[in-house]
N, C-alpha and C positions, 0 to 999 in steps of 0.2 A: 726198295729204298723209299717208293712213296709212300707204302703203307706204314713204313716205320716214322717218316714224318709226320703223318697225319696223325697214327699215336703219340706221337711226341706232345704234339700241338693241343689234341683234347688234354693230355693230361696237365700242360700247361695252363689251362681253361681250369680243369678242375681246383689247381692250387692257387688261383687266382679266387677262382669262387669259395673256395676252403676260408681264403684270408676277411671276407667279408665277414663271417659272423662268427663269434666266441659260442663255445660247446654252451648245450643247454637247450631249451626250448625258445627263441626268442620273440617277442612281441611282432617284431616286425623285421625280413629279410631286406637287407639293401639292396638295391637295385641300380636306379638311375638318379641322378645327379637331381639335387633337391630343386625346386622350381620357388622363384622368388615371391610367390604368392604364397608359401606355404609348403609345409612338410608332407608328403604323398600320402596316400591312408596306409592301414596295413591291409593283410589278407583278411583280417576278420572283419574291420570296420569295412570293408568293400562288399563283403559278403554279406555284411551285417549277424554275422554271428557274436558281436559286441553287446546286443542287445535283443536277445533272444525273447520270443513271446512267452508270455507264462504257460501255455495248453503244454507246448514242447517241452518245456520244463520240470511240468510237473508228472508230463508222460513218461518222463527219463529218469525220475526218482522212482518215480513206480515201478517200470518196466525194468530198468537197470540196478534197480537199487543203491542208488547216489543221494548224497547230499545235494540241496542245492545249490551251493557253492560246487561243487564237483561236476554237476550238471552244466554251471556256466562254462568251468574254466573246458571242461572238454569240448564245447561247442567252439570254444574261441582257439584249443591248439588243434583241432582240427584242420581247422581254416586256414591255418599258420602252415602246421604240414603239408596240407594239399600245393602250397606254392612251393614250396623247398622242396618235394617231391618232382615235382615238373621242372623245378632249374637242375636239380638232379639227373633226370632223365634226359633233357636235353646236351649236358655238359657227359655224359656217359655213352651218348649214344647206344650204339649195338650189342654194348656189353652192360646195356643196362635189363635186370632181372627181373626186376617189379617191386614194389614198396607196400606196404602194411603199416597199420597200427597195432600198437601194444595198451597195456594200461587201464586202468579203471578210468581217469582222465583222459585218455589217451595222449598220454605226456611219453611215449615213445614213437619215434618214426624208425622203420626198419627199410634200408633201401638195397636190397641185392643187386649186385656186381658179379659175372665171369671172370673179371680179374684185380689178385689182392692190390694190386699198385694203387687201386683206386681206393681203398680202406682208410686212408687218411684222409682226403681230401671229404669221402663222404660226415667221417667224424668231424669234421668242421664248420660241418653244416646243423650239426647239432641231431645228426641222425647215428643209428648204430646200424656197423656196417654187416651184411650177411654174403660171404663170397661162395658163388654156386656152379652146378658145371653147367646147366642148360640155360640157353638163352632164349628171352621172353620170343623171338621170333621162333626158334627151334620149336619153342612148348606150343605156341598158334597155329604149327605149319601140322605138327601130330594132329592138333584136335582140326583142325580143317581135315584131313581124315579121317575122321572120324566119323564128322560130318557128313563129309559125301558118301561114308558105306553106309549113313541113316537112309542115306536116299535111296541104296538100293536092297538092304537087306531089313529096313524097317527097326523097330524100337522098343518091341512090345516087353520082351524081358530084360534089355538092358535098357533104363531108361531115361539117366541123367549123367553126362558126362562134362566135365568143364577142369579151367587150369589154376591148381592148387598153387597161388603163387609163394605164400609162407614156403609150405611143402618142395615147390620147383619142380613138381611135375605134374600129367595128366592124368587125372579120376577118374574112373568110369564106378557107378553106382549100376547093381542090377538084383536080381531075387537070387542070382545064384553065380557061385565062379565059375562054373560053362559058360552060360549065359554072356558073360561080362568076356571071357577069353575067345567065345566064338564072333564078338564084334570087334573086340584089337584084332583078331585076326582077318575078317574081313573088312578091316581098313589098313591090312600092309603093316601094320606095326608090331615090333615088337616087345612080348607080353612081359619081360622086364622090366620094361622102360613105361610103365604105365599102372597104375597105382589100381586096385579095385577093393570096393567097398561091396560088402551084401549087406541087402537092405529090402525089409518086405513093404518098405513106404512108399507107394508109387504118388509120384505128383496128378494132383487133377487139378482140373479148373475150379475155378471160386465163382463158377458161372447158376448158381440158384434163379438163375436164373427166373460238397457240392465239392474244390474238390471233396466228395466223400457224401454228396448226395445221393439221396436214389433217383435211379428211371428205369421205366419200364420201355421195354422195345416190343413191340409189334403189339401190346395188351398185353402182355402175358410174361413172358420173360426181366428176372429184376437184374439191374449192373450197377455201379455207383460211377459217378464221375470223376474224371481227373483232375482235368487241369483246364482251365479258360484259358482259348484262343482266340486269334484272329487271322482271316486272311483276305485282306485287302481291309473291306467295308465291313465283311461279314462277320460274325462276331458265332463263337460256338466253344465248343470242348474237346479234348480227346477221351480217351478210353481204351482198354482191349476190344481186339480183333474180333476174339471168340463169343462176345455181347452181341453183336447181330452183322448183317453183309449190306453191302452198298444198296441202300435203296430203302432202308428198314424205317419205320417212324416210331420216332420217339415222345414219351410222355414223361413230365417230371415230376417231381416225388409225392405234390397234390395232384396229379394226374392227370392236368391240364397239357394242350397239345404242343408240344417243347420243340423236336425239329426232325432231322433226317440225316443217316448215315450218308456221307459223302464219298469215305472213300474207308475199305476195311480188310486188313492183312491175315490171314489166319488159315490153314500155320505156316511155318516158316519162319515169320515173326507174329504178336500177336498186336497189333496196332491199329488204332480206327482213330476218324474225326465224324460230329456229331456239328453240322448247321442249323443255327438257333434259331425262330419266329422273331421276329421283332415285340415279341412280352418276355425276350428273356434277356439281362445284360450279362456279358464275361465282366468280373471280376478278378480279381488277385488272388481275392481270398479261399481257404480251405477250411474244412469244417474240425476243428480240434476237442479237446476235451470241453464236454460242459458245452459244447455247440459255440464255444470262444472262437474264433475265428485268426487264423495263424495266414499273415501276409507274404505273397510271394514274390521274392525281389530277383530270382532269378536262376539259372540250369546250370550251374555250375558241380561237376561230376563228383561225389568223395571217392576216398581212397578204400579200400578194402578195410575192415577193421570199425570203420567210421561208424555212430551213430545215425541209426534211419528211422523216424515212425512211420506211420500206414492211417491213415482214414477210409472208413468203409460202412456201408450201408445195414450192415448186420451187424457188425462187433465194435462198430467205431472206434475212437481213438489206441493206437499201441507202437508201441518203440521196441529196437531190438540193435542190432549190429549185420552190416554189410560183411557176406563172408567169399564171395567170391562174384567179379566179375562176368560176361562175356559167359555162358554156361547154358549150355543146348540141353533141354529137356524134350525128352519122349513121352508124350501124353497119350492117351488112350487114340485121342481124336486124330494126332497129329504133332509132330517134330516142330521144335522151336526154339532159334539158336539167338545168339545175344540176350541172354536176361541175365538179370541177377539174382544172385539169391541171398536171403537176408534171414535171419533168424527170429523176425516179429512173426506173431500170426495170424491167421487169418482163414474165413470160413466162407462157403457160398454166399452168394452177393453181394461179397467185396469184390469181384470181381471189378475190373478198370479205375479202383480209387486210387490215391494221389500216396504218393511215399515223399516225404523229405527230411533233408539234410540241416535241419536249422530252420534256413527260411529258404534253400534251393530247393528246386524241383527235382526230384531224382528219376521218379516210372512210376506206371498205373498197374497195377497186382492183377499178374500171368493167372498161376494157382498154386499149388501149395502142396503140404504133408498136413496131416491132424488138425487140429481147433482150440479155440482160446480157450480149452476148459483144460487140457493136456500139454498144452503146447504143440509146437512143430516149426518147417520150413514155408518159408514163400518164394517166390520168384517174379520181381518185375519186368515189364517193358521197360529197357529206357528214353525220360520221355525226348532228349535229344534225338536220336533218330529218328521221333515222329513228326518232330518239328519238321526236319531236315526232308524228310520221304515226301509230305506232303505239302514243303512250304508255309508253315506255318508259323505265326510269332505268340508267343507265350505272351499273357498280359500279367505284368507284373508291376508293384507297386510304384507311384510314379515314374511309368512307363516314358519311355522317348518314342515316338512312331520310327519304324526303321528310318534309314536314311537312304534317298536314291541310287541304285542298282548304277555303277558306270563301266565305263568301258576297262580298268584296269585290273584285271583278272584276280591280284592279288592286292588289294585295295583293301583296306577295312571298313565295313560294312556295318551299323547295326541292324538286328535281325536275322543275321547268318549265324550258321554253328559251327565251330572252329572244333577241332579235334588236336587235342595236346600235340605238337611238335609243328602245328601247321605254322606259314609264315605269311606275314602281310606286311604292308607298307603303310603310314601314315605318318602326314605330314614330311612329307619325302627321307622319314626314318622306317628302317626295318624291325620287324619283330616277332617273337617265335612264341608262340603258345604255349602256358603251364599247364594251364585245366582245361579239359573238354567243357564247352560251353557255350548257349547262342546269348551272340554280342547284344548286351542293352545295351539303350543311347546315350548315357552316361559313361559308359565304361569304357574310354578315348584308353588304348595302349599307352600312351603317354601318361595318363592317371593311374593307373590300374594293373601296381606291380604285382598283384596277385594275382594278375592273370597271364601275363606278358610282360617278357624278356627281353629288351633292348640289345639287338643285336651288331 
């Protein structure tokens, strides 16, 4: 009987949420009660995907083959998406499947559901509904098995696995269906229930070893940079892991003496942070087409489907599309589990450059299938978990400095990196997180319904 309540109740939640917005793509999801200063912004003017720079523009006509008009409006239903995804998945809870884009614009949101009773309420959010048998926890708990037989039976011929959320099940990519059926089998699963691709494309690193400058580490080896940080005073960058190990010195792209590995993940994940000399400043900025310069206002996670470009030291500027989350790659060197993979590409020396979403930061480039002359796949770091690993704050365009660390565990914080569904308090209101993202100081939950749910 309680669990039939507490079904009741979500689904209550959902037809209340249903009634807030009229079918369609809408500019902006209602939320919370309008503040007498002014109308809240939407998802996109928060994001600032309203006002997209031209380098990303013009990389999305090229790369995508879009008009410019079609290049704006997808950047701005993106953004839109991304928060009607996250009140989705909170208001569905356990029986929420995972969400996608559709679309040359991406004027389709797709949100899967284990159960049809929720097919209305999702059409009223202006997304179309997909009812599935497994659930996004089921599909995690497989590849978390998966995971741990990498650890003990190694990778070498099966060597990319992750979860097909369109699809609703688990991929394993190998050279052959042995291969691939001899690792579902030494992780417990059944070889049914798991999808397998053969594929003679093995990923490697992009290690040839600003965002989207060059450095060399130790003389000799080349990487490109991610993203400008800070932590505390200190002012630096991230990058991949597999670029060099704690302790390594770095030189930048005149070749002058830049700084030193702090702290460097590989494998496992492939994550580093780089401490700058006081001759070098973090900036916001990323290196875009034409060496234009694309401003970064902040980490906020896309959805699968979503629009991503890539800066990098070799191939510079390129855009593609996010095709799967959370997806563990077996590299020659070594196993490497949450990246993403994205369809731009990307060639040695791109290693550790900046990937984004508009003007978010998304991860600095793992390694990849093939080269911009063929095409192929890439896969990044994402770069919130390096924030989060190593404490660090993204510097982004009029920055707020965090705000003091206090005693209330669940406090909202700028600085911190919240993961979709988490919950905080401000201003002695509660509230539940839509997008994975570390909080700037602007971005008060009470402003900021495109990121947070008034609970």
């Amino acid at each position: 009987m309680v669990l039939r309540h507490a079904l009741t109740g979500r689904r209550a939640a959902l037809t209340a949420l249903g009634a807030l917005v009229a079918t369609g793509l809408p500019s902006a999801v209602a939320a919370e009660p309008t503040p007498a200063a002014g109308p809240l912004p939407s998802a996109a003017q928060t994001l600032g995907a309203d006002r997209p720079s031209a380098p990303v523009l013009r990389a999305l006509e090229r790369d995508l083959g879009l008009t410019p008009a079609q290049a704006s409006q997808r950047l701005v239903n993106e953004a839109e998406a991304g928060t009607r995804a996250g009140r989705l998945r909170n208001a569905l809870g356990d029986r929420f499947a995972g969400a996608w884009l559709r679309g040359t614009t991406s004027q389709e949101l797709v949100v899967a559901t284990t159960d049809a009773a929720d097919v209305a309420a999702i059409k009223a959010q202006g997304a179309k509904a997909a009812v599935v048998k497994q659930k996004l926890r089921d599909l995690r708990a497989a590849k978390q098995k998966l995971d741990a037989a990498a650890a003990r039976v190694g990778t070498r011929d099966a060597h990319l696995w992750y979860i097909d959320v369109p699809a609703n099940r688990v991929v394993v990519e190998a050279g052959s269906k042995a291969a691939a059926a001899a690792f579902v089998k030494a992780a417990g699963l059944d070889g049914t229930s798991v999808g397998v691709k053969v594929t003679a494309a093995r990923p490697r690193l992009m290690a040839d070893i600003t965002g989207g400058d060059a450095y060399y580490i130790d003389g000799s080896a080349r990487c490109s940079v991610g993203f400008s940080v800070t932590k505390g005073e200190q002012e630096g960058f991230v990058s991949a892991g597999h670029c060099g190990k704690r302790g390594a010195k770095t030189t930048g792209f005149d070749k002058t003496a830049q700084g030193t590995f702090q702290s460097s993940t590989f494998p496992g994940k492939d994550m580093s942070w780089v401490a700058v000399n006081d001759q070098w400043t973090a900036t916001a900025n990323v290196k875009g087409e034409g060496d234009r310069k694309v401003r970064i206002t902040g980490s906020v996670q896309a959805l699968v489907g979503a629009a991503v470009c890539r800066s990098g030291s070799t191939t510079g500027w390129h855009c593609g599309t996010i095709e799967q989350h959370d997806t563990s790659v077996g590299y020659a060197e070594g196993k490497v589990d949450g990246l993403t993979r994205t369809t731009v590409c990307a060639e040695p020396g791109d290693s550790g450059g900046p990937y984004v979403a508009g003007v978010q930061a998304q991860g600095v480039t793992s390694g990849g299938t093939g080269d911009c002359k063929t095409g192929g796949a890439t896969f990044y770091q994402p770069v919130n978990p390096i924030l989060s690993e190593y404490g660090l704050t993204l510097e982004t365009a009029d920055a707020t400095p965090p705000a003091p660390q206090d005693n209330v565990a669940q406090a909202w914080a700028a600085g911190r990196v919240y993961e979709a569904g988490a919950t905080v308090t401000h201003a002695g209101v509660r509230y539940q997180c839509l997008q994975t993202h570390q909080a700037q100081g602007p971005w008060v939950p009470a402003q900021t319904p495109a990121l947070w749910q008034r609970m």
